[in-house]
N, C-alpha and C positions, 0 to 999 in steps of 0.2 A: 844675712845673719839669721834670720827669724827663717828661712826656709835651713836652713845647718841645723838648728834647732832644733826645725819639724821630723827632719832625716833622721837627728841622734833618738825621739823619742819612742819613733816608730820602732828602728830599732833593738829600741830596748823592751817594748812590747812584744816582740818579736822574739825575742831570748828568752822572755817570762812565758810565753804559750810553749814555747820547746820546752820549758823546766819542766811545766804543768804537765805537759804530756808524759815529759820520758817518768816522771813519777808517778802517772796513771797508769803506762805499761810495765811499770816495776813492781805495782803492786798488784797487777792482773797475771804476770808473772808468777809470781810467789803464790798467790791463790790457787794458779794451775797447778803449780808444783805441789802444794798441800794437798788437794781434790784428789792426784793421782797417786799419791804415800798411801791415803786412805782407801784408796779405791784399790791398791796392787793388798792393801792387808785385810778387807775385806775378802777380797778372790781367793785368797790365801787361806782366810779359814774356812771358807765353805768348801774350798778342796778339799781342807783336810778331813771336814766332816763328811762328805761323800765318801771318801777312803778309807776312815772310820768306820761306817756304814758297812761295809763290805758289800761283794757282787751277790745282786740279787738272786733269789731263787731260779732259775730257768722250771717253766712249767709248773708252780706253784699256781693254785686254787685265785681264780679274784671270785672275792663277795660281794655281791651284788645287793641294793636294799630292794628292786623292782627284779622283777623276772623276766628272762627275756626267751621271746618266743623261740 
C-alpha cells in the first residue's frame, strides 16, 4: 500500500514538471514569434528607407577631413 502510494505521487510529480515545461516552451514560443514580427518590420523599414534614398552617385567626389598622399 504505502509503496502504491509512493508510485501514485511520483507520478504526479511527474505530470507537474511536463506542465511546467510544456508552459516554459509555450512561452519561449511566443517570445520567438514576437522577436521575429519585430525584427521582419524593422528590415522592412530600413529597406524602404534605402530605396527612399535612391542609387547613389557613381563617381561622385568623397571629402575627406585629412589629406591623402
Amino acid at each position: 500500500m504505502l509503496f502504491k502510494q509512493h508510485q501514485l505521487r511520483r507520478g504526479t510529480t511527474a505530470v507537474e514538471y511536463v506542465l511546467m515545461l510544456s508552459l516554459i516552451v509555450l512561452a519561449c514560443l511566443g517570445s520567438l514569434q514576437m522577436l521575429g514580427q519585430n525584427t521582419r518590420q524593422t528590415s522592412f523599414e530600413v529597406a524602404s528607407a534605402i530605396m527612399a534614398a535612391g542609387p547613389a552617385e557613381v563617381g561622385a567626389p568623397v571629402i575627406r577631413d585629412d589629406p591623402v598622399n
